[in-house]
N, C-alpha and C positions, 0 to 999 in steps of 0.2 A: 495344070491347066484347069482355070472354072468354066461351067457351064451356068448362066445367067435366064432362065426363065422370068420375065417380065408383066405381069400384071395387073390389069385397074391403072392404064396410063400410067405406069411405073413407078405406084405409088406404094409395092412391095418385088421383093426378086425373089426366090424360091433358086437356091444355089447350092450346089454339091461341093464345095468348099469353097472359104473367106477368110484370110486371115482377118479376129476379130478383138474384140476383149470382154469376149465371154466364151469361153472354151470348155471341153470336157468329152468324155469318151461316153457312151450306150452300149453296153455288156448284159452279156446273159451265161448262165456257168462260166461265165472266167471269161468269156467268147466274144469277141465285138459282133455289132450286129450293125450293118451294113446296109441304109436305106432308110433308116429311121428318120422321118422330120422333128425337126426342133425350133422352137421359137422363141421370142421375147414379144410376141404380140406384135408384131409387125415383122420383122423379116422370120421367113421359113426356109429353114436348110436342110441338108439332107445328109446323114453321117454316111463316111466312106468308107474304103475295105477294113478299116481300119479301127472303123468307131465310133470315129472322132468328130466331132464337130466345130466350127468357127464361129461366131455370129458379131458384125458389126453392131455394139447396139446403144442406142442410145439410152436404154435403162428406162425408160418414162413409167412403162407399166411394173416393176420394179421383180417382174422374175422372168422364171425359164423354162422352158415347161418341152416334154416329147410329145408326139403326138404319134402315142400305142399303137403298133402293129396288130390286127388278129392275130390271133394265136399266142398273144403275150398279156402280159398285168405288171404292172411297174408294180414294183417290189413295196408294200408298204411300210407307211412310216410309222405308225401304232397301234396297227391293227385295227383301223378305221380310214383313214385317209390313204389310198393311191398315192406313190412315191411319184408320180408323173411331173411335179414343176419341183423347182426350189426360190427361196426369195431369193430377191439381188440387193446385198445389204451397202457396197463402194458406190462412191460414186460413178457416170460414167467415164471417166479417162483412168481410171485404174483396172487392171485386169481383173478376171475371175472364173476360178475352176467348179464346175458344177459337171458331175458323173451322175449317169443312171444305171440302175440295173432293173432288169428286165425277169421275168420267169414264165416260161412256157405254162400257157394252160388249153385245155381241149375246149375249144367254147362254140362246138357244134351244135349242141343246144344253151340256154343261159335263160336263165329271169331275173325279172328288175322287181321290186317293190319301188313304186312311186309315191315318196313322202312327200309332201307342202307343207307350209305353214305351221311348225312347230309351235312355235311361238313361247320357249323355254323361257319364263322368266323370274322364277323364285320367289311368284307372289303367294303370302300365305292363305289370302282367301281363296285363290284358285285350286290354291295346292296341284300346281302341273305338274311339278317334278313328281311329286307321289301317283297321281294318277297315270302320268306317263310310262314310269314304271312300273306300275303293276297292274294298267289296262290297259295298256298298249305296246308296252317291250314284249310281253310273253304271248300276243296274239303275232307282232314281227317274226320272234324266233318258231312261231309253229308255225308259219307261212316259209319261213329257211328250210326247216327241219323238211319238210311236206316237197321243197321244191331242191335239195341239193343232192338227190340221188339222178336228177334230169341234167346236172352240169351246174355251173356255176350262180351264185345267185349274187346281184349288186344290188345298191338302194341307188337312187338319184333323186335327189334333196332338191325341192322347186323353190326353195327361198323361204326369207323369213324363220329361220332354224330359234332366233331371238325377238325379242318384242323391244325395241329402241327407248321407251316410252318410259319402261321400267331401269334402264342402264344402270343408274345411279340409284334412283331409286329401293331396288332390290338389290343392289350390289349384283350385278348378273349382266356380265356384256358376254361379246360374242366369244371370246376367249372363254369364259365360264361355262356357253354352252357346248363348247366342244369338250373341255373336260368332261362335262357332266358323261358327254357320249361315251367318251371313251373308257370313264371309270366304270358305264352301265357293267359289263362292255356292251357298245351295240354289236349288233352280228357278222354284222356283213363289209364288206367294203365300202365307201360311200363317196358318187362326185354331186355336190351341189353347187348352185346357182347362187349370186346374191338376191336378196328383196328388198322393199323396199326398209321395210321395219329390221333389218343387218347392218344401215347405215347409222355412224354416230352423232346423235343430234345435237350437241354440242357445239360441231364445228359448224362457222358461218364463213361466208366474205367468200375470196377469190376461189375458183379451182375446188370447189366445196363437194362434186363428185366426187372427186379423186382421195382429196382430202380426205372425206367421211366414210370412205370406204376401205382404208386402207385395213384395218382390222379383220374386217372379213376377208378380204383377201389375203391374211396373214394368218389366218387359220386355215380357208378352204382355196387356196391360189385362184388363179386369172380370173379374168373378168369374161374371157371371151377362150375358149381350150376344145379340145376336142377329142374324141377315144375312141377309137376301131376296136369292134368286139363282135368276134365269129364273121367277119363279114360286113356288118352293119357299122356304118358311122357315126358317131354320135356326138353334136354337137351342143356346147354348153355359153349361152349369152346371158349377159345381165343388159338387161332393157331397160332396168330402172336409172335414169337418169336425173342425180339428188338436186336441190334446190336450199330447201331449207331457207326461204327467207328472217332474217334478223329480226327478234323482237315481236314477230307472228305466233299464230297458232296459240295450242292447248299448254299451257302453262306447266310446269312437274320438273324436277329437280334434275339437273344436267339436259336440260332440252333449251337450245338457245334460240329456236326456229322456230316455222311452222313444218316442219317436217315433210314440205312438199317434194312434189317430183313430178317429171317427165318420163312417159312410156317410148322410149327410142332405143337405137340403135348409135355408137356414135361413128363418125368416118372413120376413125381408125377402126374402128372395129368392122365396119362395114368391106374395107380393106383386106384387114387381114382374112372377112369370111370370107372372101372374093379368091385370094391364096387357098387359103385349105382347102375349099372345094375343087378348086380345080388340080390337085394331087390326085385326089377321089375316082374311082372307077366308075365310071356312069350306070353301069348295071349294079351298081351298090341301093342298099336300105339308107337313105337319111333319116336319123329324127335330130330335132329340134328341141332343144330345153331349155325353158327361158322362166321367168318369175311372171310376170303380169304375160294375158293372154293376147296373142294377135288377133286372132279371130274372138268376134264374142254375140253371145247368142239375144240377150234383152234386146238392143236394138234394132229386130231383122236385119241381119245379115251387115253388120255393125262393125266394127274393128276399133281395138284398143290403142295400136299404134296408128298412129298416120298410115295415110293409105299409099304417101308417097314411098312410105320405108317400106312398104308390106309387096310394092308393087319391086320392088328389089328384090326383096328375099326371094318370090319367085321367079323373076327373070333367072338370081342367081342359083334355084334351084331346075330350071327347066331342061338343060340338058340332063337329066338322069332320067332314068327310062321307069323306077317305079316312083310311084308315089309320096310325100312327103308325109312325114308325123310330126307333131308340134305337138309336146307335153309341157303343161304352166300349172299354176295355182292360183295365189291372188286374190280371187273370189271365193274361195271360200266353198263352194257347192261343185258339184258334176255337171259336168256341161260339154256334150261333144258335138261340133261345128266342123258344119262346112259353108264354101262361100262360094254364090257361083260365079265372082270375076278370079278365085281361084281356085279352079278343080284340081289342081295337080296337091294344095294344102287340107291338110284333115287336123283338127286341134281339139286334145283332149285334154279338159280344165280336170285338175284334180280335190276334192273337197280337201279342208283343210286337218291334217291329223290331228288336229286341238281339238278338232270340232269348232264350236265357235270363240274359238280364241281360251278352252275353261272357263267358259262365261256361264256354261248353264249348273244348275246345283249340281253342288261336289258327291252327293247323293246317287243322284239321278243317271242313266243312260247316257252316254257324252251322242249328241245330234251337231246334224252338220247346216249351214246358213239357210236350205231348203225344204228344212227338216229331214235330212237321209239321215237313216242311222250311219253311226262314224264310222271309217273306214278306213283302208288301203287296197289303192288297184294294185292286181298284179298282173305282170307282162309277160308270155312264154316265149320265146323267141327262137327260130329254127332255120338252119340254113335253107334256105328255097319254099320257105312254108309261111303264108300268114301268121303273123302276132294272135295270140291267142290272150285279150283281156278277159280279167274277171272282178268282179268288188271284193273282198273278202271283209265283212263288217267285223266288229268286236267281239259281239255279241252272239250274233247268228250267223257267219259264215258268209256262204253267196248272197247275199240280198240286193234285190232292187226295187221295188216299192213298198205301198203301204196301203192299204184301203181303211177308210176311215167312215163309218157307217155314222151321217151327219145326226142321227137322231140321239143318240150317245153321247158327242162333240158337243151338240149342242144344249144338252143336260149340264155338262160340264162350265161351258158359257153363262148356262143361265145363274150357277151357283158359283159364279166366279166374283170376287169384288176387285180383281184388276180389269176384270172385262169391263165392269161397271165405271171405272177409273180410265178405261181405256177408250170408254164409246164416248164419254164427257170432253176428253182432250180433242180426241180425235172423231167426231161421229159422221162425215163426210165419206173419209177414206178410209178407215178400218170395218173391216165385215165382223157383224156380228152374227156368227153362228148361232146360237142363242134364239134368232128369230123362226116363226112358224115358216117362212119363205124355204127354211131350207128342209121343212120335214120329207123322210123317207128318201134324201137324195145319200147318195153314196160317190165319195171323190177318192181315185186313183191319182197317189202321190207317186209317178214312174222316174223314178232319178236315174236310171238306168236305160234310157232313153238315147236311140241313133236317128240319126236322118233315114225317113222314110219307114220306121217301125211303125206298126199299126196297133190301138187298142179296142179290142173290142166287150163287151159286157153282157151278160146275158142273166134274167132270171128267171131260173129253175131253166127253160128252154127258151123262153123269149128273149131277142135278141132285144137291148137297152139303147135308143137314143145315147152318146156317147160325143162330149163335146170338150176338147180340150182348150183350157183358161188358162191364166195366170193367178187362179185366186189364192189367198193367202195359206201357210201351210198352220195347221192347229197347234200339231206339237212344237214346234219352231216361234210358235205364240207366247207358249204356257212358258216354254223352258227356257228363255229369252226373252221376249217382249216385253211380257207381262212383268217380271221383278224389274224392269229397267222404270216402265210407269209406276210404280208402286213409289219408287223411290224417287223424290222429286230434284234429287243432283244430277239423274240422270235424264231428265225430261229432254226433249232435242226431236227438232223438226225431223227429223230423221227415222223414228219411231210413227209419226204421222203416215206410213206407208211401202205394204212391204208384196211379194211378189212370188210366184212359184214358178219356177221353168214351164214341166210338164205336168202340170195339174188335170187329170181327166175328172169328168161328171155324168153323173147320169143321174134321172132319177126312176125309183122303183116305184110298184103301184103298193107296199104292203110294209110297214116295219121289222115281219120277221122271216120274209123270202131268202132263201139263200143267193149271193151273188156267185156266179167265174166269171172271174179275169181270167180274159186269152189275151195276149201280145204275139204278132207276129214279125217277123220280121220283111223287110224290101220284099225277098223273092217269096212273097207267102208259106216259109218256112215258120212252122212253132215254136216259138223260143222260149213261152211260161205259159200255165195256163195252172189256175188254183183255184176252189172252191172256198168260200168264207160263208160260214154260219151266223145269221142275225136275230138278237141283236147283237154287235160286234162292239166289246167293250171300247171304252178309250179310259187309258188314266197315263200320260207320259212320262208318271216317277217311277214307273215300273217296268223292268223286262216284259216285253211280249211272250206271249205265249212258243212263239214258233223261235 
């Protein structure tokens, strides 16, 4: 006898048994395990006493995937990738056996390292494979080391793991860069997202999502998956919907587009989310993983996707009783958002762990789009307990801004001849520090920055006029900007005008006052408060002092 749960006008069924032709058992020590859902991205079933599951399927999105119990970790496939899907290689009218196995883990406590933007592409001016490895694998594994005596620690990968651009190019697609991981070895488990730069740009014409993504998906499965872990539910979308027009765009070898795309959702997926959540316990944790951000902060209170999709996600998250989380990348810099037509959504953009793509000298300190030093958030996670984020930079550990004593900055400016190159191109819209206008002013770079935190400044005791801007960020000038004008291949309106989230200012009466920074937080809680001594160098090819 089936039982037939029906939802989204019965445009999926969620069913406890089907005969289908895609079959297979979910085990654990030898043991079926009884209740597990399984999918092919549209229908969801449920294995029975037995194990076993059915699934009528029409094969479109071309695998199969469980969708994790608490208290379990599908058994990996290399020591990197979660055994949770397998691909669907028949066509659909022939059958196919796909088994999972399952292993008990305690995941009463757990953290995440939240990667973005890798952007692995085997160029040798960047050199990211080398700097990846040995400025950013052994700062990952002392964030493992640090966090796996608390329970288990996962990565979740926001997209963009490859740079599309380079495919051919460098000999380096997305199959390269999962090798690369896995030969690192990376450390941890890891589920990612696609991006947009994961998709293969070669392919054009009909069906060219599906198409161009098939790769990725052939290394990190589904397009749309999801993982119970201690409790929490965790859900993984690709929004990036590819385009790639014929004959378009940046010109580079195996790129036959312009590499476009659409930030959406599409209706099957929209569907299938519509199924998984309502499996879900309403007193459950969601978060959300997706590559480009739904919420987004440059445009007051803005949105990346359509507001049509957006108005979805939260209708289909509104029956749970806590709040949502939305982790993405994309942009490149820290940015956490809220929006007030949705209070129940909260979205934390992650910078990207290239920093800016390896674009700044291979020398130098890797910085992220807003000038933050590089990084990775990490996540604490605990039954009945807020998430507990933190930065952990490269370099220096917790960090969240930067104070930048303009009288220094603008030393710098004055003896620069990109600045000179830069104010001639562009003199309208780039600030030049450089000028007497900005002496004895002092800018708080707060990348670390929530809804409702407060900055305050003070020198020696006097409390500082304190005014937050959007002005441009210095080091994010010198270590980007600046070699892109120098070099006139890379000239581009684009370089005409650039931006800071949470830029604070103030100015002081004296060049060698000491400034604190105090930050507080909503409920008038102190969250940093630091003294700096002036004059407060600047030179950004060099480690800071702290």
């Amino acid at each position: 006898m089936k039982r037939i749960l029906t939802i989204s006008a019965g445009l999926l069924a969620c069913v406890l048994s089907l005969a289908g032709n895609v079959r297979g058992r979910v085990l654990c020590d030898g043991r079926p395990v009884e209740g597990v859902p399984v999918s092919d991205g549209a229908a969801i079933v449920l294995t029975d006493a037995a194990g076993r599951y059915d699934i009528d399927s029409d094969k479109a999105d071309g695998s199969v995937f469980i969708i994790t119990p608490s208290g379990y970790v599908a058994r990996t496939l290399d020591g990197l990738r979660p055994g949770f899907w397998q691909p669907l290689y028949l066509p659909a009218g022939q059958e196919e056996i796909h088994d999972f196995v399952l292993e008990k883990q305690d995941q009463r406590r757990y953290t995440v390292l939240l990667l973005a933007d890798m952007h692995l592409s085997n160029d040798p001016a960047r050199e990211d494979l080398r700097r990846f490895r040995e400025e950013v694998l052994p700062h990952i594994c002392e964030q493992v080391e640090k966090a796996a005596p608390n329970g288990p620690v996962y990565s979740m990968n926001l997209g963009d793991t490859t740079h599309d651009v380079y495919w051919e190019e460098m000999g380096f697609n997305e199959s390269d860069g999962l090798r690369y991981l896995q030969d690192l070895p990376y450390p941890t488990p890891m589920y990612s997202v696609m991006g947009n730069h994961d998709h293969d740009p070669s392919i054009v014409g009909k069906h060219v999502d599906k198409r161009a993504g098939w790769r990725e998906r052939d290394c990190w499965g589904p397009g749309a998956y999801s993982v119970n872990i201690g409790g929490d539910h965790w859900v993984f979308l690709d929004n990036i919907f590819y385009i790639n027009v014929e004959g378009k765009g940046k010109k580079a070898p195996g790129v036959a587009g312009d590499r476009s795309y659409k930030q959406i959702l599409t209706e099957r997926q929209f569907a299938w989310l519509a199924a998984d959540l309502a499996l879900v316990d309403k007193d459950a944790r969601i978060c959300i993983c997706t590559h480009a951000p739904v919420l987004y902060t440059p445009g007051k209170n803005g949105l990346l996707m359509p507001k049509a999709q957006v108005d979805r996600i939260a209708a289909l998250c509104a029956p749970f009783k806590q709040d949502v989380t939305i982790f993405s990348g994309h942009i490149h810099r820290n940015d956490i958002t809220d929006h007030p037509d949705y209070p129940k959504l909260h979205q934390r953009s992650m910078p990207a762990t290239s920093g800016i793509m390896w674009t700044t000298p291979v020398d130098w300190p890797l910085y992220s789009s807003e000038g933050s030093d590089a990084g990775i958030w990490v996540a604490e996670f605990e039954s009945g307990s807020a998430p507990r984020y933190r930065l952990e930079t490269y370099l220096y550990g917790e960090k969240y801004f930067r104070l930048y004593d303009m009288n220094e900055v603008g030393k710098a400016y004055r003896g620069s001849e990109g600045v000179k190159k830069q104010q001639e191109l562009f003199p309208d819209t780039r600030l030049d520090y450089g000028k007497s206008k900005w002496r004895n002013y002092v800018f708080l770079n707060y990348w670390g920055w929530e809804p409702g935190d407060t900055v305050e400044m003070l020198e020696k005791t006097r409390k500082l006029k304190v005014e937050e801007t959007r002005y441009e960020d210095p080091v994010k000038n010198f270590a980007y900007e600046l070699p892109r004008v120098m070099n006139p291949y890379k000239h581009s309106s684009k370089r005409a005008k650039d931006i800071t989230f949470h830029m604070f200012v103030a100015k002081t009466s004296s060049a060698k006052t000491p400034v604190t920074v105090r930050i507080y937080a909503p409920d008038g809680r102190l969250k940093f408060e630091r003294t700096y001594q002036r004059p407060l160098p600047f030179d950004p090819s060099r480690p800071e002092a702290d």
